[in-house]
TIMAR-232793 format. One record per residue: residue number from 0; chain; x, y, z of N, C-alpha, C in turn. Coordinates in nm, 4 decimals. Example, Ala and Ser with C-alpha at 12.3 -4.5 7.8 and 13.67 -1.06 7.14 Angstrom:
// TIMAR-232793
+-----+-------+----------+----------+----------+----------+----------+----------+----------+----------+----------+
:  nr : kette :      n.X :      n.Y :      n.Z :     ca.X :     ca.Y :     ca.Z :      c.X :      c.Y :      c.Z :
+-----+-------+----------+----------+----------+----------+----------+----------+----------+----------+----------+
:   0 :     A :   1.3190 :  -0.5690 :   0.7800 :   1.2300 :  -0.4500 :   0.7800 :   1.3200 :  -0.3300 :   0.7800 :
:   1 :     A :   1.2850 :  -0.2250 :   0.7080 :   1.3670 :  -0.1060 :   0.7140 :   1.2900 :   0.0030 :   0.7870 :
+-----+-------+----------+----------+----------+----------+----------+----------+----------+----------+----------+
***
This chain:
// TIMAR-232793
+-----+-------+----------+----------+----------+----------+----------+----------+----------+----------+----------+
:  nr : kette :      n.X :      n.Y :      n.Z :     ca.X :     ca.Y :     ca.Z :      c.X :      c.Y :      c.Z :
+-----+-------+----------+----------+----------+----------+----------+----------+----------+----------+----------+
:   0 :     A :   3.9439 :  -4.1284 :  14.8645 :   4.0735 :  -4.1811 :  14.8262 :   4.1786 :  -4.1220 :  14.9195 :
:   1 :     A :   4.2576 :  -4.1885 :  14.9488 :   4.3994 :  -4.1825 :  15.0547 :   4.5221 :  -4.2029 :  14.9842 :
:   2 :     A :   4.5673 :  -4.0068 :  14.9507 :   4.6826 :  -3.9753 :  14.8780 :   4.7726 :  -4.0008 :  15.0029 :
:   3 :     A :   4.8805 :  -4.1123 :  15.0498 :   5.0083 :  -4.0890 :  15.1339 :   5.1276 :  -4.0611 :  15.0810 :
:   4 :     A :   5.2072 :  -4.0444 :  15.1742 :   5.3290 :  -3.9901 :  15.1348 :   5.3874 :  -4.0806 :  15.0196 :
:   5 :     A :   5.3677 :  -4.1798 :  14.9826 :   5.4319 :  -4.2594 :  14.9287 :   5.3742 :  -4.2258 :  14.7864 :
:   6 :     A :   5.2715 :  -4.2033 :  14.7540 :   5.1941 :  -4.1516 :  14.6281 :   5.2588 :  -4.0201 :  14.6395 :
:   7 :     A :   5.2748 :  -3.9398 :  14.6776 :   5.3595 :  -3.7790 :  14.6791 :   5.4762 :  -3.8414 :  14.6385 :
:   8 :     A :   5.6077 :  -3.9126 :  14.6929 :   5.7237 :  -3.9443 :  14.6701 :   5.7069 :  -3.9780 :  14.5332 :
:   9 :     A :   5.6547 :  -4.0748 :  14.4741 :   5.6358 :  -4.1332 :  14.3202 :   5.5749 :  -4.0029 :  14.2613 :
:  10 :     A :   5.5047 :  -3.9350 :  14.3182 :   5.4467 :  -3.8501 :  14.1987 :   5.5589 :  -3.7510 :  14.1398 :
:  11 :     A :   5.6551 :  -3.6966 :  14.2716 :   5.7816 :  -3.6352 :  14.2691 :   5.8955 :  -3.6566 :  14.1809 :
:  12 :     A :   5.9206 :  -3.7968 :  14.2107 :   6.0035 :  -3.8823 :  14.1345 :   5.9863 :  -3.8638 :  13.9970 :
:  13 :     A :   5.8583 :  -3.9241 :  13.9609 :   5.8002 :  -3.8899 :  13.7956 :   5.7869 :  -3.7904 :  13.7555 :
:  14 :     A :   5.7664 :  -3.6834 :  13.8054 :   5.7932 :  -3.5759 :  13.7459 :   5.9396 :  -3.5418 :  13.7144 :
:  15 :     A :   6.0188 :  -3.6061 :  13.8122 :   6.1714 :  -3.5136 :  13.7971 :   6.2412 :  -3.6617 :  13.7077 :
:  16 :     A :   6.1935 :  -3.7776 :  13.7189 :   6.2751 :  -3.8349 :  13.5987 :   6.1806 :  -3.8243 :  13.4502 :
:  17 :     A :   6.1042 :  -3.7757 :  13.4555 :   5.9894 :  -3.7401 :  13.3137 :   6.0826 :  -3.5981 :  13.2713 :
:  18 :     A :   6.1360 :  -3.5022 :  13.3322 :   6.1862 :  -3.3681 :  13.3367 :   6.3501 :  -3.3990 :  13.2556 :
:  19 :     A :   6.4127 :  -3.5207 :  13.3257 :   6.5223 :  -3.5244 :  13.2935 :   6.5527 :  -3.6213 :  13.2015 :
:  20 :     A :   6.4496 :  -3.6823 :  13.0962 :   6.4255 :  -3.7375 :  13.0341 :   6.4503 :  -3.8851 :  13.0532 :
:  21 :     A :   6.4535 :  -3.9218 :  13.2043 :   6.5609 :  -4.0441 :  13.1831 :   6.3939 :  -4.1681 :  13.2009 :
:  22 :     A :   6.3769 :  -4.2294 :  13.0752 :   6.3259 :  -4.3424 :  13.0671 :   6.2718 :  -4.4478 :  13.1542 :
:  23 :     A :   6.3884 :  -4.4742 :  13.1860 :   6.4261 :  -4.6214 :  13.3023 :   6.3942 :  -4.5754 :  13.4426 :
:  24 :     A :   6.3961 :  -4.4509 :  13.4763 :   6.3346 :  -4.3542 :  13.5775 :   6.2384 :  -4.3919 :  13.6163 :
:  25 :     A :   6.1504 :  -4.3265 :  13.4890 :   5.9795 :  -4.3036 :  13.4751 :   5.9147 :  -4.4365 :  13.4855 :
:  26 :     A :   5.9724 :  -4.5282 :  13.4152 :   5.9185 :  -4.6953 :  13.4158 :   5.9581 :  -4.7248 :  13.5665 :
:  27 :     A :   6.0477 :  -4.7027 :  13.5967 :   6.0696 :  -4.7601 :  13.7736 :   5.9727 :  -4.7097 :  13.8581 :
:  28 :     A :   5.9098 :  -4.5720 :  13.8529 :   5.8341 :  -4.5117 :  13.9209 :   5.7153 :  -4.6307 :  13.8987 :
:  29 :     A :   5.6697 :  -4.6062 :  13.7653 :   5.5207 :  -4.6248 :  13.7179 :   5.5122 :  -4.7826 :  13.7503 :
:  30 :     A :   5.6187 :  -4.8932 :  13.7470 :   5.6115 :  -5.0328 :  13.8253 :   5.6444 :  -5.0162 :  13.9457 :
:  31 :     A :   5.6793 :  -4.9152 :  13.9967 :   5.6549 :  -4.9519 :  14.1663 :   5.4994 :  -4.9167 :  14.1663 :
:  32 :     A :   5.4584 :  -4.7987 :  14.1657 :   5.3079 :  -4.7898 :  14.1807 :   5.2588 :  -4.9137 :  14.1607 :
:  33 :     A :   5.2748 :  -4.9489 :  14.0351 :   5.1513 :  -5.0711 :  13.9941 :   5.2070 :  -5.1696 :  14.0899 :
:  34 :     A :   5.3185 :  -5.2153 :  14.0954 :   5.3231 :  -5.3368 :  14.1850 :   5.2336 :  -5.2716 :  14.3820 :
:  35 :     A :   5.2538 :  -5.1709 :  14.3997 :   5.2054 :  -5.1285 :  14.5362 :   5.0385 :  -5.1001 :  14.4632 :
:  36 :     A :   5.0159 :  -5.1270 :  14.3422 :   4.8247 :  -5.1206 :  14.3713 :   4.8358 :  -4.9943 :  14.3491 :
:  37 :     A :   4.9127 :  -4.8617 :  14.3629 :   4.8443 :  -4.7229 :  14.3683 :   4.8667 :  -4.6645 :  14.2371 :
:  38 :     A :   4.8428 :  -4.7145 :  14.1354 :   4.8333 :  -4.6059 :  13.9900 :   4.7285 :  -4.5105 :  14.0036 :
:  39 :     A :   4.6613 :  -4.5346 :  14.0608 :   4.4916 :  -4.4524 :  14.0710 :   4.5687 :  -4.3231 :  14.1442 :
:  40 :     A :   4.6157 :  -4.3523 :  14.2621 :   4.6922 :  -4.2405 :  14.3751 :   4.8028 :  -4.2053 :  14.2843 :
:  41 :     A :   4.8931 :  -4.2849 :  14.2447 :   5.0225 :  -4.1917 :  14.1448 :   4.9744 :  -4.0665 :  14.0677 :
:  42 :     A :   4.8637 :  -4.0967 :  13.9940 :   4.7842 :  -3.9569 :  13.8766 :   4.7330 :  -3.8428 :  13.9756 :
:  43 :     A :   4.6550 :  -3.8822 :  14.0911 :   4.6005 :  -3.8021 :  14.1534 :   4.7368 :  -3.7085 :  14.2693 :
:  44 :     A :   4.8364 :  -3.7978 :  14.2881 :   4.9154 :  -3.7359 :  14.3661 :   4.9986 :  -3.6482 :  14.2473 :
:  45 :     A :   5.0045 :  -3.6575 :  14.0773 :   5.0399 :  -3.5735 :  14.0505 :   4.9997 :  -3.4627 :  13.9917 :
:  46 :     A :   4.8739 :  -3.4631 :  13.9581 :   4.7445 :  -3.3590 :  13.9947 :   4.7712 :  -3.2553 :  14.1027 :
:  47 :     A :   4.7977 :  -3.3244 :  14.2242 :   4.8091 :  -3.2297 :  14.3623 :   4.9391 :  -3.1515 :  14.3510 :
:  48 :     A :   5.0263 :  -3.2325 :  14.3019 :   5.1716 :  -3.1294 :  14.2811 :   5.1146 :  -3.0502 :  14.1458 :
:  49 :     A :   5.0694 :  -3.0949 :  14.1045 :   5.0264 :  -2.9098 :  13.9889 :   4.9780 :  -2.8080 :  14.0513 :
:  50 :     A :   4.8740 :  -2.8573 :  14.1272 :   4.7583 :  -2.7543 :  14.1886 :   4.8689 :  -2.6831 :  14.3155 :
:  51 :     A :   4.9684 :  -2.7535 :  14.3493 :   5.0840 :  -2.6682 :  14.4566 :   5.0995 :  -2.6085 :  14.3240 :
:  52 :     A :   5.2144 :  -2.6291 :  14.2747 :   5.3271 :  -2.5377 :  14.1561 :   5.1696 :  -2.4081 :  14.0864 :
:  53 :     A :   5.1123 :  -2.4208 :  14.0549 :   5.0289 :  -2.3730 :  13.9564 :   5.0382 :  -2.2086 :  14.0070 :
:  54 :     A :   5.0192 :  -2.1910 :  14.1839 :   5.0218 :  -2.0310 :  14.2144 :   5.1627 :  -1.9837 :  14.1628 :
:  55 :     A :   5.2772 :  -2.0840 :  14.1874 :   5.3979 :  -1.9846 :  14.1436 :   5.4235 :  -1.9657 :  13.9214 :
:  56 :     A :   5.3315 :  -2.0435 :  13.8860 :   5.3272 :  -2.0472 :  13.7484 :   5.3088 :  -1.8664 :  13.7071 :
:  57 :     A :   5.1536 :  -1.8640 :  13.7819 :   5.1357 :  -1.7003 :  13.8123 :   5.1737 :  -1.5854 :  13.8593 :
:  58 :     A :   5.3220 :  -1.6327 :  13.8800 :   5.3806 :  -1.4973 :  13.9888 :   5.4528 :  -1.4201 :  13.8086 :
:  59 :     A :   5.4310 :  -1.3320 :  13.8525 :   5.5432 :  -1.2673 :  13.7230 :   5.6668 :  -1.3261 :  13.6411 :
:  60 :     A :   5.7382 :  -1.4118 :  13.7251 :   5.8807 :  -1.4986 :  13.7011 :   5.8337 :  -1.6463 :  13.6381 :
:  61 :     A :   5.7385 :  -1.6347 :  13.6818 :   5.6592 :  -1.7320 :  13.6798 :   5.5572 :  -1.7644 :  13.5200 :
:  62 :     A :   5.4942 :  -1.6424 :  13.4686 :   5.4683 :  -1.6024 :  13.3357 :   5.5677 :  -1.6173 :  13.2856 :
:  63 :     A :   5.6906 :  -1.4892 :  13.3147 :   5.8247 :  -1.4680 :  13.2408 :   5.8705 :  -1.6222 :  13.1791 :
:  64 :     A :   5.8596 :  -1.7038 :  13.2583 :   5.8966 :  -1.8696 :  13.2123 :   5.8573 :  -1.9566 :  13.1317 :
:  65 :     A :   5.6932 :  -1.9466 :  13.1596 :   5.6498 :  -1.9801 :  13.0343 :   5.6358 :  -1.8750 :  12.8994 :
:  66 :     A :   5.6576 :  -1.8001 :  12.9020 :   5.6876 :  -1.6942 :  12.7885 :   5.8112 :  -1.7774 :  12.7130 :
:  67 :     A :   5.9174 :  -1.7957 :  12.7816 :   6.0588 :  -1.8354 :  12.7413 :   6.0600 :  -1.9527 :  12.6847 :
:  68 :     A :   5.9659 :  -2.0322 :  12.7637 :   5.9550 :  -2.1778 :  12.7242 :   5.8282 :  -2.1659 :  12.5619 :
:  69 :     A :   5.8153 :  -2.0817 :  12.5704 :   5.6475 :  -2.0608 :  12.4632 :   5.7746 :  -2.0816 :  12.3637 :
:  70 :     A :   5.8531 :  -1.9598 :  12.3498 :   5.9354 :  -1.9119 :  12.2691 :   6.0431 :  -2.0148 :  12.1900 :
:  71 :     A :   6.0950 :  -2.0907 :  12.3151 :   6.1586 :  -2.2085 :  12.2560 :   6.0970 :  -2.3200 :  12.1688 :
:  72 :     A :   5.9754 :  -2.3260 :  12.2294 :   5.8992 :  -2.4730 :  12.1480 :   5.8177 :  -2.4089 :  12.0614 :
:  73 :     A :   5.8260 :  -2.2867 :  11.9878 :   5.8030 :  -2.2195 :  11.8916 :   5.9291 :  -2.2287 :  11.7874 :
:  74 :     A :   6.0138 :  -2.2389 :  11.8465 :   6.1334 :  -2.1886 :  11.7330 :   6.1710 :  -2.3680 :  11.7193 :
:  75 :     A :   6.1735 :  -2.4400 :  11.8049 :   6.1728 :  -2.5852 :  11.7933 :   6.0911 :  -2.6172 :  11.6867 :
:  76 :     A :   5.9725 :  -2.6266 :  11.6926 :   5.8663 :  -2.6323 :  11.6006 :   5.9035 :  -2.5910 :  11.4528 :
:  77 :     A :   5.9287 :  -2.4797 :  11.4761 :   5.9885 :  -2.4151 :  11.3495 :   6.0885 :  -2.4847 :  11.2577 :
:  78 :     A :   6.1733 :  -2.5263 :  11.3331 :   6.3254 :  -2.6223 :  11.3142 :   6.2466 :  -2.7732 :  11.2230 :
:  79 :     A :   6.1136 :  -2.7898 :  11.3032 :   6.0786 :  -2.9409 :  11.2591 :   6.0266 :  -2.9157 :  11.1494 :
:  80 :     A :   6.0057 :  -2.8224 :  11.0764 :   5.9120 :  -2.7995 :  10.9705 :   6.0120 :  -2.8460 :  10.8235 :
+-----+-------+----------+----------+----------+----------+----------+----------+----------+----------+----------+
***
């Protein structure tokens, strides 16, 4: 399979309009893919941006964050009860 730049750009995109909650974003991404044929490459190109991000997940600041984030969607959770 042949991840190009263009499967990286969409995978980018979807992540940062999936992040910023904006809807109409994420659907623009996910119909350009499908109209360009590459949904198969969109998942896998955003697979590859995890496997980048994933070493800095592990740096100390990096724990520290998800600690913070644990903490919030703990007390969120809490709120929903």
């Amino acid at each position: 399979m042949n991840i190009n730049a263009g499967d990286f750009r969409r995978a980018a995109a979807l992540i940062t309009q999936h992040t910023s909650r904006d809807d109409t974003g994420c659907n623009a991404v996910l119909q350009e893919a499908a109209e360009a044929g590459r949904i198969t490459e969109l998942i896998v190109g955003i697979l590859d941006v995890y496997e980048t991000l994933t070493p800095i997940l592990h740096s100390p600041l990096g724990i520290a964050a998800l600690r913070n984030i644990i903490a919030d969607l703990a007390r969120r959770e809490e709120n929903e009860k």
